[in-house]
Structures are given as C-alpha cells and as structure tokens.
PyMOL Python script that loads the backbone (N, CA, C, O; Angstrom):
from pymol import cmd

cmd.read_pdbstr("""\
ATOM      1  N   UNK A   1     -13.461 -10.578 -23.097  1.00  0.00           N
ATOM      2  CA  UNK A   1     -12.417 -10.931 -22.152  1.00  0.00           C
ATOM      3  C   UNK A   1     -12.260  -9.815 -21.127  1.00  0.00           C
ATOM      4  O   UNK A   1     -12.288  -8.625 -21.441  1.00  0.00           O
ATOM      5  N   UNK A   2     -12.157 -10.091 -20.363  1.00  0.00           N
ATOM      6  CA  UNK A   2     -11.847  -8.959 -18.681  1.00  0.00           C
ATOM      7  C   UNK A   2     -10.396  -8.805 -18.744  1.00  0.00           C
ATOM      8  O   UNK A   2      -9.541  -9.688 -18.812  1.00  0.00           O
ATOM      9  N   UNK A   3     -10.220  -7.171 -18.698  1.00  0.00           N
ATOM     10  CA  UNK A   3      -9.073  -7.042 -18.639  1.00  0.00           C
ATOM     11  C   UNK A   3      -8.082  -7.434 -17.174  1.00  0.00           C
ATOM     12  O   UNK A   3      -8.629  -7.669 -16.096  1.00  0.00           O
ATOM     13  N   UNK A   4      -7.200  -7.447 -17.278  1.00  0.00           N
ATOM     14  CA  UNK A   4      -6.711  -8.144 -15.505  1.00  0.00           C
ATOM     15  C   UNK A   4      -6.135  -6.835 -15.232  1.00  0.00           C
ATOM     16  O   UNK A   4      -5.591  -5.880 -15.786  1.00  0.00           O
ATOM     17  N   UNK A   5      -6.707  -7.471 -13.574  1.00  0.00           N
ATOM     18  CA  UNK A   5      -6.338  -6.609 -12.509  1.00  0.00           C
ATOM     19  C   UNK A   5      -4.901  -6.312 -12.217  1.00  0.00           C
ATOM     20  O   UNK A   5      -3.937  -7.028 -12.486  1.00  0.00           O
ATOM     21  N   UNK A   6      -4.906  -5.283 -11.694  1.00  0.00           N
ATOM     22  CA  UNK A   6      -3.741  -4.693 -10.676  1.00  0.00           C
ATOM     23  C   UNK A   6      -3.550  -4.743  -9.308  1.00  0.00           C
ATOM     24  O   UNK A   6      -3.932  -3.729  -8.724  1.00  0.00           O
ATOM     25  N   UNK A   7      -2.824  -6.078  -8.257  1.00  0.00           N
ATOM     26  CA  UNK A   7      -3.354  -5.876  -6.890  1.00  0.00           C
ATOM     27  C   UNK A   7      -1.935  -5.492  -6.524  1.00  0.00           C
ATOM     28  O   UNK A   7      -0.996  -5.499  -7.322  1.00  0.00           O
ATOM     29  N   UNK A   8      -1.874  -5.206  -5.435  1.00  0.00           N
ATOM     30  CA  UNK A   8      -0.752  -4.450  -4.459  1.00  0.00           C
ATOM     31  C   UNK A   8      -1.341  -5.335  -3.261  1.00  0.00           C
ATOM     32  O   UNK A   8      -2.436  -5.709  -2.839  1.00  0.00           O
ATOM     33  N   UNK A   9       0.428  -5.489  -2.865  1.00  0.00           N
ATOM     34  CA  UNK A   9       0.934  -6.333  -1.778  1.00  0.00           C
ATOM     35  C   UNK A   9       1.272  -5.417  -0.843  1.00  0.00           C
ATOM     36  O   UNK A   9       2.293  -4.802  -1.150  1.00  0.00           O
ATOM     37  N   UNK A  10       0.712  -5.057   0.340  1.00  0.00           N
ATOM     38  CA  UNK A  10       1.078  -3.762   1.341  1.00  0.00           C
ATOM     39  C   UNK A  10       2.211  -4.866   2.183  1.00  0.00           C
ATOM     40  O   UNK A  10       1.852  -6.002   2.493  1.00  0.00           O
ATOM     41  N   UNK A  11       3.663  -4.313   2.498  1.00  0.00           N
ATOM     42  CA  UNK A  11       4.193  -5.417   3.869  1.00  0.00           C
ATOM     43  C   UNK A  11       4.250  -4.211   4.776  1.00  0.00           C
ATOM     44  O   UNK A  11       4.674  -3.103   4.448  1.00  0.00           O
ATOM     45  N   UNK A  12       3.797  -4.539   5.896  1.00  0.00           N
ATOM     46  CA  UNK A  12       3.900  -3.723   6.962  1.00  0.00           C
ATOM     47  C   UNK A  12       5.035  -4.410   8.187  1.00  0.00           C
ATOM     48  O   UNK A  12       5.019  -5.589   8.539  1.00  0.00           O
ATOM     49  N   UNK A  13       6.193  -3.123   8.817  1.00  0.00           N
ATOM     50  CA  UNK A  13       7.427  -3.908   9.756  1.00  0.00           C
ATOM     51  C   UNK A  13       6.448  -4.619  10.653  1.00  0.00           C
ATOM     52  O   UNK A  13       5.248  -4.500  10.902  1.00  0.00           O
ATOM     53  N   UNK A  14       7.280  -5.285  10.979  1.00  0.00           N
ATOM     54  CA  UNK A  14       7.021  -6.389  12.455  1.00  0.00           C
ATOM     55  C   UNK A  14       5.587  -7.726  11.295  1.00  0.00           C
ATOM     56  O   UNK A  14       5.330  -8.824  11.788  1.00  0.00           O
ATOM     57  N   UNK A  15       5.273  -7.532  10.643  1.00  0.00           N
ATOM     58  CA  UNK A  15       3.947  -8.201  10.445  1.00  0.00           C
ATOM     59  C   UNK A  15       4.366  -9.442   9.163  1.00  0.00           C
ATOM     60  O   UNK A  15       4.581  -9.003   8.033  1.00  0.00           O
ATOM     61  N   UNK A  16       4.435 -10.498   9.330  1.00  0.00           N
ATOM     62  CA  UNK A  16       5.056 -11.229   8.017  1.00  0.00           C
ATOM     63  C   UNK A  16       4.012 -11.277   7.028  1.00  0.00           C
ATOM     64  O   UNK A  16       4.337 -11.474   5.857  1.00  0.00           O
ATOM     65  N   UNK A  17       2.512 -11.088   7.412  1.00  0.00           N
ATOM     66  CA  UNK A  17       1.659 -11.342   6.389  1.00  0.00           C
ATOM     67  C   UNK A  17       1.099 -10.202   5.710  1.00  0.00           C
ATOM     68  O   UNK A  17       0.575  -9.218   6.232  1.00  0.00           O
ATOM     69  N   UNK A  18       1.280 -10.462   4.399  1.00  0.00           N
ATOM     70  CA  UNK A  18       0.779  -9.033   3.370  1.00  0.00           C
ATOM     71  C   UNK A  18      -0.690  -8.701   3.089  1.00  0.00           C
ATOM     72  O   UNK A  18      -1.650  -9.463   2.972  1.00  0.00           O
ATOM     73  N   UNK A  19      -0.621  -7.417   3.012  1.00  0.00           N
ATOM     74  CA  UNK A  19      -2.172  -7.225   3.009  1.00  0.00           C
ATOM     75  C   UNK A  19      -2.429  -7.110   1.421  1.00  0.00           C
ATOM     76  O   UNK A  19      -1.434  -6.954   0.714  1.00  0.00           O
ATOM     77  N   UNK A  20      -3.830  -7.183   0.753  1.00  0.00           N
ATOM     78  CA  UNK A  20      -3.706  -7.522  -0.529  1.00  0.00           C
ATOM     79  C   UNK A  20      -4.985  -6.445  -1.134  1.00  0.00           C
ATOM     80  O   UNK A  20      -6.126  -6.487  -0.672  1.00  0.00           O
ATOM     81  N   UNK A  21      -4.573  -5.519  -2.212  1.00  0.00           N
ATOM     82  CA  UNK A  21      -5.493  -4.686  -2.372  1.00  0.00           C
ATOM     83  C   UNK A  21      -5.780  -5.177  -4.179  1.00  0.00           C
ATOM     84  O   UNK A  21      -5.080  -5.552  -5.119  1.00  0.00           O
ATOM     85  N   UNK A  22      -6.692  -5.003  -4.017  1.00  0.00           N
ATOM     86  CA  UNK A  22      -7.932  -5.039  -5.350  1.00  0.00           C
ATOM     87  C   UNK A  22      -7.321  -3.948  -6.436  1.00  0.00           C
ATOM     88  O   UNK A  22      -7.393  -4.392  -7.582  1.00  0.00           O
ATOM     89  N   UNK A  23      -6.651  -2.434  -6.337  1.00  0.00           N
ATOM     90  CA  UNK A  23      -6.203  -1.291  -6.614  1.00  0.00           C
ATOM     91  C   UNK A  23      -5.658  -0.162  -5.688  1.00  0.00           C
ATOM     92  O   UNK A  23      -5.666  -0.231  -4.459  1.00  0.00           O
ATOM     93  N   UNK A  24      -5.326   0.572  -6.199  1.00  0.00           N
ATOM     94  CA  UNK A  24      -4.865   1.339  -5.960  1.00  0.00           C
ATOM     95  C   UNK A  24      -5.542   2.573  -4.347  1.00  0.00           C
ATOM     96  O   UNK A  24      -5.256   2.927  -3.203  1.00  0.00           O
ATOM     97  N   UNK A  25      -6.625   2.747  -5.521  1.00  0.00           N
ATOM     98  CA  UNK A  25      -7.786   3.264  -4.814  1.00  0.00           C
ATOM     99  C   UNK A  25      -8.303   2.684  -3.214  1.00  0.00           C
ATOM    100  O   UNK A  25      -8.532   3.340  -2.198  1.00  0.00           O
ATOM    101  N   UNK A  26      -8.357   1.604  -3.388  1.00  0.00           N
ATOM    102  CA  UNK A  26      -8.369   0.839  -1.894  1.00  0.00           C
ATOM    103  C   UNK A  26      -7.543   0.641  -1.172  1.00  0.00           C
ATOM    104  O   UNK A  26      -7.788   0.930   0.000  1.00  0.00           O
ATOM    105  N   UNK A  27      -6.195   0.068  -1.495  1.00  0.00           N
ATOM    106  CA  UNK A  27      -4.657   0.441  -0.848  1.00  0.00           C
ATOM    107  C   UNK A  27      -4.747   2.105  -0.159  1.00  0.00           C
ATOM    108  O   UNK A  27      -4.509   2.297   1.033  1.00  0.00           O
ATOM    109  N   UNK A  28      -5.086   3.117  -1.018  1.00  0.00           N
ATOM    110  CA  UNK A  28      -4.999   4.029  -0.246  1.00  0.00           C
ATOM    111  C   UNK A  28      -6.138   4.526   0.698  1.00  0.00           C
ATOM    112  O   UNK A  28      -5.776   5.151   1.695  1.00  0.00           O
ATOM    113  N   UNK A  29      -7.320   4.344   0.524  1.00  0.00           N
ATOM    114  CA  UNK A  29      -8.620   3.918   1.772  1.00  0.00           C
ATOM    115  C   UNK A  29      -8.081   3.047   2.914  1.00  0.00           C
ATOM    116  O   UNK A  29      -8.684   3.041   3.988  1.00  0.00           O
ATOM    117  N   UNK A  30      -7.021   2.343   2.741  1.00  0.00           N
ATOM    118  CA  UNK A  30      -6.929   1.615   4.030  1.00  0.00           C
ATOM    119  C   UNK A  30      -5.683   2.130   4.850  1.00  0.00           C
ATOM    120  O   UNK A  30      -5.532   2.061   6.070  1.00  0.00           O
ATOM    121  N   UNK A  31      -4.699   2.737   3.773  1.00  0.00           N
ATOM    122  CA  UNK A  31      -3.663   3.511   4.255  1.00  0.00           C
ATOM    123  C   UNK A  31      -4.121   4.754   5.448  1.00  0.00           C
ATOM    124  O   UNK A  31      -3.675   4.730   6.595  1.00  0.00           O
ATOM    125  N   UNK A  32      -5.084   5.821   4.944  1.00  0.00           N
ATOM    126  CA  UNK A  32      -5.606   6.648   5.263  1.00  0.00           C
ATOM    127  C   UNK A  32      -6.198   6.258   6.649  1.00  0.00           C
ATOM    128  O   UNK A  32      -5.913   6.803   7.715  1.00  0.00           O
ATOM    129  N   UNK A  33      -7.027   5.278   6.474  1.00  0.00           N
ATOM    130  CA  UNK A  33      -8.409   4.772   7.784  1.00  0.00           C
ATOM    131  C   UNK A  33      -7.446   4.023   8.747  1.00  0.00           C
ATOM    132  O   UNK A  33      -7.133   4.512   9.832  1.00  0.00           O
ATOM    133  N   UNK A  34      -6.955   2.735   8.283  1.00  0.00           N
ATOM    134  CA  UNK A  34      -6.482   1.793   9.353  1.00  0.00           C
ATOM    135  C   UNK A  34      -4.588   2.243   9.778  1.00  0.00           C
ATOM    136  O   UNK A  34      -4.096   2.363  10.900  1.00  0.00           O
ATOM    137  N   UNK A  35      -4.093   2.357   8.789  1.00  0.00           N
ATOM    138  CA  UNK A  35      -2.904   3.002   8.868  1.00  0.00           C
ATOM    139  C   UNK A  35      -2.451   4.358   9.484  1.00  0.00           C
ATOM    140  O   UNK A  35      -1.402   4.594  10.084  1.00  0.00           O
ATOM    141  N   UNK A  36      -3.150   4.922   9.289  1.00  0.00           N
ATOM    142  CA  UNK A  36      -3.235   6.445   9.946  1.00  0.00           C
ATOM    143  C   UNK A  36      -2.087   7.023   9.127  1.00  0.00           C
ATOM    144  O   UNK A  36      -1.021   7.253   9.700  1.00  0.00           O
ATOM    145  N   UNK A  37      -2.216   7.248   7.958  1.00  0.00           N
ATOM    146  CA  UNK A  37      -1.159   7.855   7.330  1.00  0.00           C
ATOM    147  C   UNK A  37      -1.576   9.188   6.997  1.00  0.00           C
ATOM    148  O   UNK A  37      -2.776   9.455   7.057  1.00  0.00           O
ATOM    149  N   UNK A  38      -0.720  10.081   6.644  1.00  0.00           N
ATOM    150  CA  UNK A  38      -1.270  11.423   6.301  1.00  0.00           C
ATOM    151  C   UNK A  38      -1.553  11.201   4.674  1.00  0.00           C
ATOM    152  O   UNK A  38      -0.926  10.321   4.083  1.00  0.00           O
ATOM    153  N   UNK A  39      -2.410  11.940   4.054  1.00  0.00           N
ATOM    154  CA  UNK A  39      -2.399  12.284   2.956  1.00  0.00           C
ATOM    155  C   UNK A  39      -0.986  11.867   2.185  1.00  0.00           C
ATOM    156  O   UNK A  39      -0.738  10.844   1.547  1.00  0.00           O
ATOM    157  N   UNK A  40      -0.074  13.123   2.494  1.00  0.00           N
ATOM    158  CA  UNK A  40       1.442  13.126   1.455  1.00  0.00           C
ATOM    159  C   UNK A  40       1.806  11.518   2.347  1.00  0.00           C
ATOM    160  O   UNK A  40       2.107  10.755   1.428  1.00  0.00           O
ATOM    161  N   UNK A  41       1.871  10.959   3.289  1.00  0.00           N
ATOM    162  CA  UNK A  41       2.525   9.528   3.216  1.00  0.00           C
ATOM    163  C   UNK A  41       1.799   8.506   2.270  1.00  0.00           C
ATOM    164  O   UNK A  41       2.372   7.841   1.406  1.00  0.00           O
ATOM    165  N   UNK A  42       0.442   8.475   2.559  1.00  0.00           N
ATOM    166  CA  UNK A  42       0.002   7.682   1.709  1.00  0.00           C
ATOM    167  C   UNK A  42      -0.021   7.941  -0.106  1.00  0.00           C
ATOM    168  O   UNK A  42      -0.086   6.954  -0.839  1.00  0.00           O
ATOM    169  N   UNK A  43       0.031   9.182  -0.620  1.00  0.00           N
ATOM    170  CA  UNK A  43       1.142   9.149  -2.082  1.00  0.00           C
ATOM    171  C   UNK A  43       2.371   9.434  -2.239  1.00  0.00           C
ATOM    172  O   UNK A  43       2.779   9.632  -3.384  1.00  0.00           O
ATOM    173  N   UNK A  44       3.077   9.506  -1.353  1.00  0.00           N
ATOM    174  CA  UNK A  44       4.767   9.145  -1.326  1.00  0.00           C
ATOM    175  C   UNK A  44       4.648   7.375  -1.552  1.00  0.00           C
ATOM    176  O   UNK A  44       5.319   6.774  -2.391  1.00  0.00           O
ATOM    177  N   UNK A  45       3.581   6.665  -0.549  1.00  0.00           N
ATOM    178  CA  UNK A  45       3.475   4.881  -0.501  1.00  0.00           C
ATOM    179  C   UNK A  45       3.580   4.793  -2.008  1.00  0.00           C
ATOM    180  O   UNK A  45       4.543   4.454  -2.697  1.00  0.00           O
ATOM    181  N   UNK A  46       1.964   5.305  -2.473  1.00  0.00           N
ATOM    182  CA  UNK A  46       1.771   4.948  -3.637  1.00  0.00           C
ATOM    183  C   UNK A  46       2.489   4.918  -4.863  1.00  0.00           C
ATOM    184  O   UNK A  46       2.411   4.045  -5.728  1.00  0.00           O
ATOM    185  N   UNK A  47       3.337   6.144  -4.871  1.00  0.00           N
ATOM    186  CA  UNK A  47       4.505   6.866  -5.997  1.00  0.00           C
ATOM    187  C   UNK A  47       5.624   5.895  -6.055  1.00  0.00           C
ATOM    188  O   UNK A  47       6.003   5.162  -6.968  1.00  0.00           O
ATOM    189  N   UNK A  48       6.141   6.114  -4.609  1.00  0.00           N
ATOM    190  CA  UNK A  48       7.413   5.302  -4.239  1.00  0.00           C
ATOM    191  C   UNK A  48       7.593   4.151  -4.087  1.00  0.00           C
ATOM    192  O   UNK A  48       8.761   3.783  -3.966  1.00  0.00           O
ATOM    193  N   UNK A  49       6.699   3.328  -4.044  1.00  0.00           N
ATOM    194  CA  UNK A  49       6.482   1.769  -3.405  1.00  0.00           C
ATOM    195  C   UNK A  49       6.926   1.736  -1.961  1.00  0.00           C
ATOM    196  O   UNK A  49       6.892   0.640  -1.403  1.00  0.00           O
ATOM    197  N   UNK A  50       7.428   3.027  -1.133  1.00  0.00           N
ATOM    198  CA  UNK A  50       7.956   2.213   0.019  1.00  0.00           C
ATOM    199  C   UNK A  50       7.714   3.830   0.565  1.00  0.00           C
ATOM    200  O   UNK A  50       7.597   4.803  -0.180  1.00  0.00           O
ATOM    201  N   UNK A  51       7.664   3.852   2.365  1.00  0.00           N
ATOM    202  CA  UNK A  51       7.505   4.846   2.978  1.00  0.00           C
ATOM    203  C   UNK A  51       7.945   4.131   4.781  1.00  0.00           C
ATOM    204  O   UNK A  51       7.560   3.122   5.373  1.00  0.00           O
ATOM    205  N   UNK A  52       9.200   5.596   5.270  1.00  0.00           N
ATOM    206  CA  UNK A  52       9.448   5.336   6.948  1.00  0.00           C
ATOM    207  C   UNK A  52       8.883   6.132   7.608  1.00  0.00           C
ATOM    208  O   UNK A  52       8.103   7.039   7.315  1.00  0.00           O
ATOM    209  N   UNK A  53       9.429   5.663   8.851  1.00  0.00           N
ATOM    210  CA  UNK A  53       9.250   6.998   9.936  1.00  0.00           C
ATOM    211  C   UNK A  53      10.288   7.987   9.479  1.00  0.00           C
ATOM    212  O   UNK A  53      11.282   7.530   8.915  1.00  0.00           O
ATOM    213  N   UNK A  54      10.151   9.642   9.701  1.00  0.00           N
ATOM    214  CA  UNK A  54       8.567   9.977  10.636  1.00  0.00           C
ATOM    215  C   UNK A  54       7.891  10.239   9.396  1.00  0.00           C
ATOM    216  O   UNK A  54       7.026  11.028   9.777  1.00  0.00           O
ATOM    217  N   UNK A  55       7.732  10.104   8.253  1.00  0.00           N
ATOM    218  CA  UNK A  55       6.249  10.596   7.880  1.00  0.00           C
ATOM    219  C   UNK A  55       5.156   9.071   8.355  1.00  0.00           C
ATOM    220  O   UNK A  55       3.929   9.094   8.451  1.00  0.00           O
ATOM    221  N   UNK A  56       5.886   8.101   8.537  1.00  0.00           N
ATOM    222  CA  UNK A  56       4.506   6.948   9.128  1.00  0.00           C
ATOM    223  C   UNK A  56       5.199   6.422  10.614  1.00  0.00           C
ATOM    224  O   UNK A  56       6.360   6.634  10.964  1.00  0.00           O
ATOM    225  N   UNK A  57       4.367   5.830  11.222  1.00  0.00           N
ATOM    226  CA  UNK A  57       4.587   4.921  12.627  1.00  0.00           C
ATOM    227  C   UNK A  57       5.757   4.176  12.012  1.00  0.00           C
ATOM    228  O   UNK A  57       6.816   4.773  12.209  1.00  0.00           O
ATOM    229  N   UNK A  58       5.894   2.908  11.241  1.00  0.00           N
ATOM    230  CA  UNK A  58       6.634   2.126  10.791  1.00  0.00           C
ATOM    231  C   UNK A  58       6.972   1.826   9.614  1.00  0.00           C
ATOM    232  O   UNK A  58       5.999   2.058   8.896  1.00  0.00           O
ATOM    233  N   UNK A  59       7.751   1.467   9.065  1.00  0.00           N
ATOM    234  CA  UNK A  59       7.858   1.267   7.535  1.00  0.00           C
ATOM    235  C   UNK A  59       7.090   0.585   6.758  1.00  0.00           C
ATOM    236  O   UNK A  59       6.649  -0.449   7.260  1.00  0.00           O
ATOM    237  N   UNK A  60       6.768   0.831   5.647  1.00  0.00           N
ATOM    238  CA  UNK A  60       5.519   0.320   4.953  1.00  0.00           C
ATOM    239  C   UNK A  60       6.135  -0.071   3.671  1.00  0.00           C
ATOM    240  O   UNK A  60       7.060   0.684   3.375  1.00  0.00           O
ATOM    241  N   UNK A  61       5.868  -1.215   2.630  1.00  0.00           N
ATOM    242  CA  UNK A  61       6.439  -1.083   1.201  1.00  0.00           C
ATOM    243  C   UNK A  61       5.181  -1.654   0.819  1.00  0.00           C
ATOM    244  O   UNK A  61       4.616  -2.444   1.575  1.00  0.00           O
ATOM    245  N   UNK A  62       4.591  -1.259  -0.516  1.00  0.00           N
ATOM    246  CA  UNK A  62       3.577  -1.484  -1.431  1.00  0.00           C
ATOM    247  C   UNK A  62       3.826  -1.870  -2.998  1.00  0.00           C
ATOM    248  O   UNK A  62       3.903  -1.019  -3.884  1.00  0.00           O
ATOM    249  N   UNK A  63       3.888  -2.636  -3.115  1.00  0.00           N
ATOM    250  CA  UNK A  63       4.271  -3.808  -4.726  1.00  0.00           C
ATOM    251  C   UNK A  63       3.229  -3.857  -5.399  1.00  0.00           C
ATOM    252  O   UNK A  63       2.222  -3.710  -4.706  1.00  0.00           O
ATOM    253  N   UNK A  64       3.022  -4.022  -6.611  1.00  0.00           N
ATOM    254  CA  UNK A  64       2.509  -3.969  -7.292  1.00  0.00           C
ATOM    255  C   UNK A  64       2.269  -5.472  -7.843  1.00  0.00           C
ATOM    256  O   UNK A  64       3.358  -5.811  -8.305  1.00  0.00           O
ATOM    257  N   UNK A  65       1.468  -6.385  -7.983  1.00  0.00           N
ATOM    258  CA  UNK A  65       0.936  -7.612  -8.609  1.00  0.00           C
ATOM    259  C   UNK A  65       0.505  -7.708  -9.943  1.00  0.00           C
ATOM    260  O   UNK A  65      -0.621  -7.211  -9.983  1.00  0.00           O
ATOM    261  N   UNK A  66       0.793  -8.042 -10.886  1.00  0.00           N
ATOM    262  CA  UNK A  66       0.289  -8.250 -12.103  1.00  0.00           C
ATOM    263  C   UNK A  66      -0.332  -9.631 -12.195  1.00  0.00           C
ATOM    264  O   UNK A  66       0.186 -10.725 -11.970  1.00  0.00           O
ATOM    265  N   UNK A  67      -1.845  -9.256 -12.665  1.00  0.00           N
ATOM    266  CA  UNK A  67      -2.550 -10.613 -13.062  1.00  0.00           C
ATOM    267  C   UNK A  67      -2.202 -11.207 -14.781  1.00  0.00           C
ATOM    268  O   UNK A  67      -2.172 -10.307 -15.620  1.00  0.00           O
ATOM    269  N   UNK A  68      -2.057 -12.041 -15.077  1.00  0.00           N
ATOM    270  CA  UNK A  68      -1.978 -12.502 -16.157  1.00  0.00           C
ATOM    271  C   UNK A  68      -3.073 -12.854 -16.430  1.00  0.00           C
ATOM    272  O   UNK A  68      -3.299 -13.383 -17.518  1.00  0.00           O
TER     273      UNK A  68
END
""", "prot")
cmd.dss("prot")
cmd.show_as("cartoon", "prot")
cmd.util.cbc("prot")
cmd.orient("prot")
C-alpha cells in the first residue's frame, strides 16, 4: 500500500485560485523561484502557514491537505 501524500494549498491575495503542491519541498521551490520570497519568508510560510508584507509582496497562506 502507498503511503498518502501531503499536498499544500498555497492562496495567494488578489488570486481566488490555489496553487497545489505535491510537498513541502516543492511549495518551497516555487516560493523561492516564482514568488520571490526570501529564504526566512519562505520558512516563516512553511512553519506558520501564513506570511505578510514586508517580509513578502502580498500575503500568502499555505494549508496543509491530507490524503486519505
């Protein structure tokens, strides 16, 4: 049996549609690249579930998905 995944729901302000990560690890590859977050914003995201200005452009919250 495959153990189930962990995906994260990124909501980014102004944007109604969530972005959807595979883990952790990739949530923060995209934080970093497309987001332009610094390092400490993108594990404040990760730690905290949620991150504002000024450490980012706009507010960001990151949830956690449980697969059954």
């Amino acid at each position: 049996m495959t153990p189930p995944l962990d995906w994260f729901d990124l909501r980014v302000e102004g944007d109604p549609h969530p972005r959807r990560f595979d883990s952790a690890a990739s949530a923060r590859a995209y934080l970093l690249r497309v987001e332009r977050l610094s390092e400490e914003a993108a594990d404040e995201l990760l730690i905290a579930g949620e991150v504002h200005p000024p450490l980012s452009r706009r507010s960001l919250e990151l949830r956690p998905l449980r697969s059954e």
